[in-house]
C-alpha positions as CSV (number, residue, x, y, z in Angstrom):
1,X,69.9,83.6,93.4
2,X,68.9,86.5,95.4
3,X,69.6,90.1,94.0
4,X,69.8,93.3,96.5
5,X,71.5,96.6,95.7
6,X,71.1,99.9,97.4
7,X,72.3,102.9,95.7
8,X,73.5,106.4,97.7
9,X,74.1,109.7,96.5
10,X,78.5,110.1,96.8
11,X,79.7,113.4,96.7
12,X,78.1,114.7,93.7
13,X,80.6,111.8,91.3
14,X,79.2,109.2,88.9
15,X,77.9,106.0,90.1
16,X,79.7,103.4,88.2
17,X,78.9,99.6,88.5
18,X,80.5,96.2,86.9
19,X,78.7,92.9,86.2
20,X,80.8,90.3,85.7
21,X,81.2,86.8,85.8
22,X,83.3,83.8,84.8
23,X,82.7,83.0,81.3
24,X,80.4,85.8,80.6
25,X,80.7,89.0,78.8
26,X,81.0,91.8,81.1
27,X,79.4,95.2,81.2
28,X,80.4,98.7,82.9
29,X,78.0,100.8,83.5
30,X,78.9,104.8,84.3
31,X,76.8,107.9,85.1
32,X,74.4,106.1,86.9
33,X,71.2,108.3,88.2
34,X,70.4,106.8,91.5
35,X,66.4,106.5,90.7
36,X,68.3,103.5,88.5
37,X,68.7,101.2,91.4
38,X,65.4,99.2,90.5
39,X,66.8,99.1,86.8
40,X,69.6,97.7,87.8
41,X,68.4,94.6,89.7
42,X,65.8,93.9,86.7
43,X,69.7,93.9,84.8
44,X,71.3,91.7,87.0
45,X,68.4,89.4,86.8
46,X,68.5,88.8,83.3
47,X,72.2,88.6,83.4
48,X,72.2,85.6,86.1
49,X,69.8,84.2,83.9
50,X,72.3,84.4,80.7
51,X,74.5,81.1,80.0
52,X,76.6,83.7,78.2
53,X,75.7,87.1,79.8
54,X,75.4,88.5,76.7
55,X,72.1,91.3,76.7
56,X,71.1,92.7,73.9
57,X,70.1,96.8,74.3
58,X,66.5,95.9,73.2
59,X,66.5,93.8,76.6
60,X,68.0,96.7,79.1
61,X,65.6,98.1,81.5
62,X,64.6,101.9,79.8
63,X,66.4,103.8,82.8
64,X,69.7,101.6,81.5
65,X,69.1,102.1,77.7
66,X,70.8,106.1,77.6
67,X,73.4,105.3,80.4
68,X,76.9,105.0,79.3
69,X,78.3,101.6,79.2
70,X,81.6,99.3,78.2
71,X,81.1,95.7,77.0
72,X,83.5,93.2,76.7
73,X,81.9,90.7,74.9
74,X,82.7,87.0,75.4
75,X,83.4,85.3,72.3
76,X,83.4,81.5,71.5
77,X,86.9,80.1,70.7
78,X,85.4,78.3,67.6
């Protein structure tokens, strides 16, 4: 699976972006500085590659490590 993004400067308000998928813990990301863009594919990357999406902050890209973010973690129903 293919990952393209392209990122443009709107009206001086934050950049905000979602990855979410079925079964998979999603993240919000806000604030984002659009020299990011490249930071945010290498993201998307490793969370296509996650059965569970689940990315631990050690693993974010260093432009992504002092952005603001939500997580909604998916937990097991065990």
């Amino acid at each position: 699976m293919a990952v393209a993004l392209q990122l443009r400067e709107c009206a001086k308000r934050a950049c905000v972006i979602a990855f979410t998928a079925p079964n998979k813990s999603t993240y919000l990301f806000s604030t984002i500085p659009t020299e990011c863009a490249s930071d945010l594919i290498e993201f998307a990357e490793k969370y296509i590659q996650s059965k569970t999406g689940n990315i631990s902050h050690q693993q974010f890209p260093e432009g992504l490590k002092e952005v603001a973010i939500t997580l909604r973690e998916l937990r097991s129903n065990r």
